[in-house]
C-alpha positions in Angstrom: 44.4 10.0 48.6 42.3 13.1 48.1 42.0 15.7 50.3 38.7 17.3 49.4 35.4 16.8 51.3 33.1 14.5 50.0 29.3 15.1 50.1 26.3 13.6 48.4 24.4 16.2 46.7 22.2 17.3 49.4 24.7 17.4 51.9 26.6 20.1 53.6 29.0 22.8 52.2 31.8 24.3 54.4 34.5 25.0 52.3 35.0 28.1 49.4 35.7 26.6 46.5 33.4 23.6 45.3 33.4 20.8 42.9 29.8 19.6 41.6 30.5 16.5 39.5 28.3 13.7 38.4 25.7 13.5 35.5 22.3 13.9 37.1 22.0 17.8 35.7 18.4 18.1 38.4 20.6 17.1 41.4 23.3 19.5 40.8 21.0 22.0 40.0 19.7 21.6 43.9 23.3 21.4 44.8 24.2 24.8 43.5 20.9 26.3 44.2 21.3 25.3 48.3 25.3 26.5 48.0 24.0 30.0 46.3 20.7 30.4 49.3 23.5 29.4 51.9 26.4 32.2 50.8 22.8 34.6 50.3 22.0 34.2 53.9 25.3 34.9 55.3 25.4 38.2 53.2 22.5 39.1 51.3 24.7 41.7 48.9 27.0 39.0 47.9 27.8 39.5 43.8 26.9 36.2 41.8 28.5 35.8 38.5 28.3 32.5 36.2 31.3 32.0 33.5 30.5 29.2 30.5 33.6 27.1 30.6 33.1 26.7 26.7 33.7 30.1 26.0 36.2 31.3 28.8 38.8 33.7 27.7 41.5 33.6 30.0 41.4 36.5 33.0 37.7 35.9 33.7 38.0 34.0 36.7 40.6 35.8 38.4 38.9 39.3 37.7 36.0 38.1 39.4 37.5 37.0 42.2 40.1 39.9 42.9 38.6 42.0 46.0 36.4 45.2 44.8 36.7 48.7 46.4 34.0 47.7 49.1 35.7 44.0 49.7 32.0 42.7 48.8 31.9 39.1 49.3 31.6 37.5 45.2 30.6 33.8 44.0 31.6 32.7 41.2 29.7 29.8 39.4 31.7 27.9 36.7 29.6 25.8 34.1 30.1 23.3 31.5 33.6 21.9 32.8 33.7 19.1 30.9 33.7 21.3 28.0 36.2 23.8 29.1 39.0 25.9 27.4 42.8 25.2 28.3 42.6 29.2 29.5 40.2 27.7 32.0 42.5 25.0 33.6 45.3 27.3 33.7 43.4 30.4 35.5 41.8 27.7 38.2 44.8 26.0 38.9 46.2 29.8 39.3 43.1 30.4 41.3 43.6 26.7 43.6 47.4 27.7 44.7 46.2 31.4 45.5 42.2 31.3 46.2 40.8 35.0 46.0 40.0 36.1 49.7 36.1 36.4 50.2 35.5 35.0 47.1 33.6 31.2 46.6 33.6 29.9 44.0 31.9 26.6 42.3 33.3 24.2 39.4 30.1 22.0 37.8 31.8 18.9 36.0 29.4 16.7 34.6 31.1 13.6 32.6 34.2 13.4 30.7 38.2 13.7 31.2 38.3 17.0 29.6 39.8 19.1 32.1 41.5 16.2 34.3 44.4 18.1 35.5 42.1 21.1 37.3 39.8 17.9 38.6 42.4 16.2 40.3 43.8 19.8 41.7 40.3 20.0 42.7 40.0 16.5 44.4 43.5 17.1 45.9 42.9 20.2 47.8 41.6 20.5 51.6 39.7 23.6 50.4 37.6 21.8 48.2 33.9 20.1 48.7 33.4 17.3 46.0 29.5 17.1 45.8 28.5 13.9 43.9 25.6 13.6 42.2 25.3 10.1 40.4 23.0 9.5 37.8 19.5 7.9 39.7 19.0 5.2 37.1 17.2 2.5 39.7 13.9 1.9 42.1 15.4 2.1 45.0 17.3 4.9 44.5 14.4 6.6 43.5 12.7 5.7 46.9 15.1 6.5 48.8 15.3 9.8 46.8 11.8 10.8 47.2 11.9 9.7 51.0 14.9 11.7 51.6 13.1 14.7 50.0 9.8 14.6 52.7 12.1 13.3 55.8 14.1 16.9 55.1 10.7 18.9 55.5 9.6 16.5 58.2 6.9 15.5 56.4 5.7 12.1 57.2 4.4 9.5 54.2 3.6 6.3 54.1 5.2 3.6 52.4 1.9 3.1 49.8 2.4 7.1 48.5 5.7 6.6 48.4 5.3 3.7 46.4 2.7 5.5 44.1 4.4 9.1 43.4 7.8 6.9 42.6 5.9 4.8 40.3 4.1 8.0 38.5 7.3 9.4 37.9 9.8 7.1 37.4 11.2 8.6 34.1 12.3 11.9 35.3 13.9 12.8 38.3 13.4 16.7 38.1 9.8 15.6 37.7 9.7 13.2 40.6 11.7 15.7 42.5 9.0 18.5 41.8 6.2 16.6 43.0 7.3 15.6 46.1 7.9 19.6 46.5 4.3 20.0 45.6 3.0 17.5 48.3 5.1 18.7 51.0 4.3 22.6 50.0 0.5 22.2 49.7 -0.2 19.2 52.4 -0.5 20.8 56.4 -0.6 16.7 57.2 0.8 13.7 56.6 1.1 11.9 53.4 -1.0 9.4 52.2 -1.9 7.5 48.7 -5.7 9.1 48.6 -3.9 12.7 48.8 -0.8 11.6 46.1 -3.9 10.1 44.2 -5.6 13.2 44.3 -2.4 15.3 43.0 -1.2 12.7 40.4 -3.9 10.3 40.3 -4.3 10.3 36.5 -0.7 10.4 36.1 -0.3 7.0 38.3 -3.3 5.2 36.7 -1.7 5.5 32.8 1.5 4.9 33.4 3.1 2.0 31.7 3.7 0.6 34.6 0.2 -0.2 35.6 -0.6 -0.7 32.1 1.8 -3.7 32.8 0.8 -4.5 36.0 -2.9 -4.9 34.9 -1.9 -7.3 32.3 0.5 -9.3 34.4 -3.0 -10.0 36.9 -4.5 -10.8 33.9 -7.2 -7.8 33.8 -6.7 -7.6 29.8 -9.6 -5.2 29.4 -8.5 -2.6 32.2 -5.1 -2.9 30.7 -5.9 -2.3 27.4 -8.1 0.7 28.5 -5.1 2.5 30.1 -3.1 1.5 27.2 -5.1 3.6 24.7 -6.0 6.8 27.7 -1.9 6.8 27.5 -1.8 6.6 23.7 -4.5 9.0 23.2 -2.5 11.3 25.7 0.4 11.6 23.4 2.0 9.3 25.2 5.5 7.5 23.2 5.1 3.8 22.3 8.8 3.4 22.8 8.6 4.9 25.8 5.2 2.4 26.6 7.3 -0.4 25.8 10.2 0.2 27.9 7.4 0.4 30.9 6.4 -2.9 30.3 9.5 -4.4 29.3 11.6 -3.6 32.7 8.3 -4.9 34.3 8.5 -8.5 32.3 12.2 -8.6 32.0 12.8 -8.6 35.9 10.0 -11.4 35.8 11.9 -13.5 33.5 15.3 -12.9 35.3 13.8 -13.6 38.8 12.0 -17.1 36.8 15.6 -18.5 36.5 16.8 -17.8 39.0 14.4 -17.6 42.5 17.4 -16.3 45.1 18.4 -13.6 43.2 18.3 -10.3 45.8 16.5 -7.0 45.6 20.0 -5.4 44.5 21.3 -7.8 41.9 17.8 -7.4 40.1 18.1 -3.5 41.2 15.2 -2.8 42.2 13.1 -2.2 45.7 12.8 -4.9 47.9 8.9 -4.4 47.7 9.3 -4.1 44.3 11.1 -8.2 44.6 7.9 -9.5 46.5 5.9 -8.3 44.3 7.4 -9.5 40.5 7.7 -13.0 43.0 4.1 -13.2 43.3 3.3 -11.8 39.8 5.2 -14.9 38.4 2.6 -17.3 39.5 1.3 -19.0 37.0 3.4 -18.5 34.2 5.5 -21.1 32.6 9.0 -21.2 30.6 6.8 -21.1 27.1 4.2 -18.2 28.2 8.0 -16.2 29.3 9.3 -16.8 26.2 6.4 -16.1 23.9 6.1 -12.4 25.6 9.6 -11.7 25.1 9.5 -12.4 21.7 6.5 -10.5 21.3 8.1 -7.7 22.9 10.9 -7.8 20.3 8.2 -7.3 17.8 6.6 -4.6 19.4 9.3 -2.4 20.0 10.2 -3.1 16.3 6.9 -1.6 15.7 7.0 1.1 18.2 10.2 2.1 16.3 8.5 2.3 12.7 8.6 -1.3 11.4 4.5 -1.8 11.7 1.8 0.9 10.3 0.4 0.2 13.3 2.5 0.2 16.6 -0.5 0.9 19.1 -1.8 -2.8 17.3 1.2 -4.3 18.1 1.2 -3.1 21.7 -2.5 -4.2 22.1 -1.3 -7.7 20.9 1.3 -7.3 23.4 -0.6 -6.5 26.7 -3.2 -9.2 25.7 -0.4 -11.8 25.8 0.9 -10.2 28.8 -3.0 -10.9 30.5 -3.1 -14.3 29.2 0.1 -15.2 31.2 2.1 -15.7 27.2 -0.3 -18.3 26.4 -1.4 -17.8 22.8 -4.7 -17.9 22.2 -6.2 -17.8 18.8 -9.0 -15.6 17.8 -12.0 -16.2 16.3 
């Protein structure tokens, strides 16, 4: 059973020597940015150095952890474990069975076995903080990032501009992550969608997202006019068509089957009532018809058509007319 301390990324640090592992790079950049501000604050001369696991040579570590002539305080910030040399494992397991006094000093791990035996030292020693930081790959973990990130300043927001700011960044994290930062830096009050709307509002309105959720309410001409604003914004189909392909594909999983939960279709439990009454309307045939026109324009998106934003046009005018085909004139 391991011995080290387990914390989520934004949680407390008490021990010397830390393990940041996990793949989300923005989270454990936080991590080792709070460790840093936290060892800073306790002695403002501390000495900061940062090895490259790639390229250690072996000696590094200890030399930067062996007292000085003053006994300052050091930290000593590891990179690129996954990547490192056999010099490294052998100076840090060194380092784990004799830890330099007054010196900290962090290992970031992001994916991989390379390195396995200094790991599970790591994991295995009461000396150790293991600071996770899974990848944040679904909608409510994206909520409950963004919440956690105003309820630490005390900021209060309402569900609404929680909801929107999620949805306006829902591809990056760092980027979702630096606006709430923005909100709660230049906003004295609370939160609400007419002040995220004022920050982000273009942002929110051509996503690919509401480009899909215009369609699904069958508003073909406002759809189609975000559609080309996000086009004409250098916007990439591919990434336009996996908006609106994680938007009809939870629509077609939820169709077959009506109990399925928020977190077996992985997403908010808002998010849930909302594809529920989005379905309304559509039929097995109209379902079917958009997937396959999906298919088609991804293919597109992805070079197989001259013309991809054609192909996505054809797409979101389907999407409008619930998958129904309707012939033109």
């Amino acid at each position: 059973m391991s011995k080290a301390k387990q914390v989520a990324w934004n949680g407390a640090i008490d021990s010397p020597i830390v393990l940041v592992s996990g793949p989300e790079d923005y989270l454990a950049s936080r991590a080792i940015r709070g460790f840093r501000e936290q060892l800073k604050s306790v002695d403002p001369l501390i000495e900061v150095s940062t090895i490259d696991a790639s390229t250690y040579a072996a000696g590094q570590l200890i030399e930067l952890t062996t007292p000085s002539l003053f006994d300052e305080p050091r930290f000593v910030i590891i990179e690129n474990v996954e990547r490192c040399t056999d010099a490294l494992i052998e100076d840090g397991l060194a380092f784990l069975a004799s830890p330099g006094e007054g010196s900290s000093v962090l290992f970031r791990h992001s994916s991989g076995v390379r390195g396995k035996k200094l790991l599970d030292a790591l994991k295995a020693n009461a000396l150790v903080t293991v600071v996770a930081c899974d990848k944040i790959s679904k909608d409510q973990e994206r909520m409950d990032f963004a919440a956690g990130e105003f309820k630490a300043a005390n900021k209060k927001v309402t569900n609404a501009a929680l909801r929107a700011i999620v949805e306006a960044f829902s591809e990056d994290i760092a980027e979702l992550g630096s606006a709430c930062q923005q909100l709660i830096q230049d906003t004295a009050d609370g939160i609400d969608e007419k002040v995220v709307d004022k920050y982000y509002g273009g942002r929110i309105e051509t996503s690919s997202f509401k480009v899909a959720d215009a369609a699904v309410a069958g508003d073909a001409g406002t759809a189609l006019a975000l559609l080309r604003h996000l086009v004409t914004s250098g916007q990439d189909p591919v990434a336009i068509i996996g908006g609106i392909a994680l938007k009809t594909r939870n629509m077609a999983k939820l169709y077959q089957n009506r109990q399925v939960t928020a977190a077996q279709l992985g997403v908010a439990p808002w998010v849930l009532d909302k594809t529920r009454r989005d379905l309304t309307g559509w039929s097995d045939e109209g379902l079917a018809n958009v997937i396959l026109e999906m298919a088609v324009a991804d293919a597109a998106a992805k070079g197989a058509e001259k013309d991809s934003v054609f192909a996505l046009e054809r797409l979101v005018l389907l999407i409008a007319h619930k998958g129904l085909i309707v012939e033109r004139r």
